[in-house]
N, C-alpha and C positions, 0 to 999 in steps of 0.2 A: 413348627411355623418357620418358613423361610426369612432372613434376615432382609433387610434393605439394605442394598447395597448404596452407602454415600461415599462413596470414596470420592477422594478432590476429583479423579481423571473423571467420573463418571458426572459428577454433580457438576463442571465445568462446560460441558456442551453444549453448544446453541444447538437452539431449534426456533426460526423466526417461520413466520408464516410470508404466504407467496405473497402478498403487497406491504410486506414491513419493511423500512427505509435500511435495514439493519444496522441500527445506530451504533456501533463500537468505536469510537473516536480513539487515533493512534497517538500512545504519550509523546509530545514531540521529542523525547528525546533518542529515538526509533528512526524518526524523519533524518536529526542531525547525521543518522550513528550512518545512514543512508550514503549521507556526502561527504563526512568521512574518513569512515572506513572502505566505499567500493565505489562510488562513482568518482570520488576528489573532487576538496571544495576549487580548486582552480581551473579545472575542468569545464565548471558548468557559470564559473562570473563572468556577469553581464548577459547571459543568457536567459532564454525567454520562459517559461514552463507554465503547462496547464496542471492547474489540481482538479478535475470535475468530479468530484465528492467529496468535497471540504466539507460538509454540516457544518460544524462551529468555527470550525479554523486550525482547528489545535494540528494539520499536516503544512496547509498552505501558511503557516506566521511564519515557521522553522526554514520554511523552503525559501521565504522571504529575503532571510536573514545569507543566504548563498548566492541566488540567483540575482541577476538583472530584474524581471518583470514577473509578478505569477498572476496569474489567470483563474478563478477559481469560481467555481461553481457548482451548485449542486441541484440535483431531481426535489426535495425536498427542501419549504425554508425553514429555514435556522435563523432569518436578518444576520449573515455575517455575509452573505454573496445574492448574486443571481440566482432565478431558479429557472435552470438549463437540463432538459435531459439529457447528458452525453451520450445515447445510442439515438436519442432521433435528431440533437438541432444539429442544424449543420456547418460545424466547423469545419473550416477549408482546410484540403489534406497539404502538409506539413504548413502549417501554420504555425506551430510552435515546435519550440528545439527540442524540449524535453516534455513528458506525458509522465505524472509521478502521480500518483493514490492508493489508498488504501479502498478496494470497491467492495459493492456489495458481495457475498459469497459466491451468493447463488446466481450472479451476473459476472463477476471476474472474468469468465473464459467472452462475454461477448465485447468487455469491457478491454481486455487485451487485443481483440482485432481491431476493435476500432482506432485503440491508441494506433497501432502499428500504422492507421492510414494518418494521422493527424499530426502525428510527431517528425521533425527532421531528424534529430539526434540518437533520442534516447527513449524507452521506457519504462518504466519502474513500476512495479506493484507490490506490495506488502499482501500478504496471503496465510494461510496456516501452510505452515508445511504438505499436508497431506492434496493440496492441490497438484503437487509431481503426479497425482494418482487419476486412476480413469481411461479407460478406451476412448469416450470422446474427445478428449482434452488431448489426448496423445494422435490422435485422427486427425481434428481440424486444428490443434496448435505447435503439438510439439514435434511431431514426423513431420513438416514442413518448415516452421520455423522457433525452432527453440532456443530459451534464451540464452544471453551471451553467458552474462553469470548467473547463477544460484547463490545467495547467498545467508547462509543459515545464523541465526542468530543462536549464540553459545550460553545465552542467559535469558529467560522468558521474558517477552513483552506482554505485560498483564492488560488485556482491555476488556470491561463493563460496558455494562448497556448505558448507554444515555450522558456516560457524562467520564471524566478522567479520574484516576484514584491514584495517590501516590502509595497507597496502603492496600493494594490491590494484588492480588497472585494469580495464578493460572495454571494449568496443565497440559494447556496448547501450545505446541510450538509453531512459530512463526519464521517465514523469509522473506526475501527480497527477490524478486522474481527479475532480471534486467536485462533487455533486448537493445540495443549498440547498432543503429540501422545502418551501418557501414560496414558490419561484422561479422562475417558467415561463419565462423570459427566453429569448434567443435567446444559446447559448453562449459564454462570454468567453474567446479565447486567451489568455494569459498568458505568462510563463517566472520559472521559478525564477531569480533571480540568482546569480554565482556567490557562495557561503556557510558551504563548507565550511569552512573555517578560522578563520569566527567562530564558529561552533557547534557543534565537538567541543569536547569537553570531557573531562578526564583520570579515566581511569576505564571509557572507552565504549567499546574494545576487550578488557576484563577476561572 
């Protein structure tokens, strides 16, 4: 009889269906490790930014805590924002400085063109690593515009369905995906240091 294979890498995979909001809420302190360690918190003060996929909040409070103004909205409600589809309502192109989220998977690649018209600055997206991957993605995003930095995170960001766990592990790796609309450069690898444990903060599993 063949064994079941539970191993952590195997038992850790999503598989959402095509109309699920794909709830993975990012620990904020992934969001801070964001400003920084690659964008710089001086960088981006007093500055404007859209989060349009905040569910609860737990990306746009942290963004809060850097930025000037955050704007946050999501397809699904959660009661912490508006309920705004970011591929169809129509936000005016650069209307805000910086485009920062964590999107849904299976939309990320429409969810980065759109940023690119909306943003004046900057965009950011938090993704599994294996988004570098793909003919399409390499087609309509990265053979024309790819991002300024990559930046990989050197200790797992653990995320659950539906809600934040501070006792939570993973097998996926995750990055920060960052396009600099002033910056045609040829991509800079990076890595998140590890940084969790200086940037939770009490309160950010509430």
């Amino acid at each position: 009889m063949q064994k079941q294979n539970t191993s952590h890498a195997v038992m850790s995979q999503r598989h959402e269906a095509g109309d699920s909001p794909d709830d993975f809420p990012t620990p904020p302190w992934a969001t801070r490790a964001l400003i920084e360690h690659v964008i710089g918190a001086e960088d981006v003060r007093g500055l404007s930014c859209l989060e349009p996929a905040c569910g609860r909040g737990y990306m746009a409070r942290p963004l809060a805590e850097y930025f000037g103004a955050v704007d946050a909205a999501d397809a699904y409600q959660y009661g912490f924002a508006p309920v705004r589809d970011f591929l169809t309502y129509p936000y005016e192109a650069r209307s805000h400085d910086w485009v920062i989220t964590n999107p849904p998977f299976r939309l990320a690649e429409e969810f980065v063109e759109r940023a690119l018209v909306v943003a004046k600055q900057g965009v950011a997206i938090l993704a599994r690593t294996v988004f570098l991957e793909s003919v399409g993605r390499y087609e309509n995003i990265f053979r024309k515009r790819p991002p300024s930095i990559f930046a990989q995170f050197s200790e797992r960001v653990p995320m659950v369905k539906g809600r934040v766990d501070p006792k939570a592990s993973t097998a996926t790796g995750y990055a920060w995906f960052v396009w600099l609309m002033d910056e045609m450069s040829t991509p800079k690898l990076a890595w998140v240091p590890p940084c969790r444990r200086d940037l939770e903060r009490s309160g950010d599993y509430q």
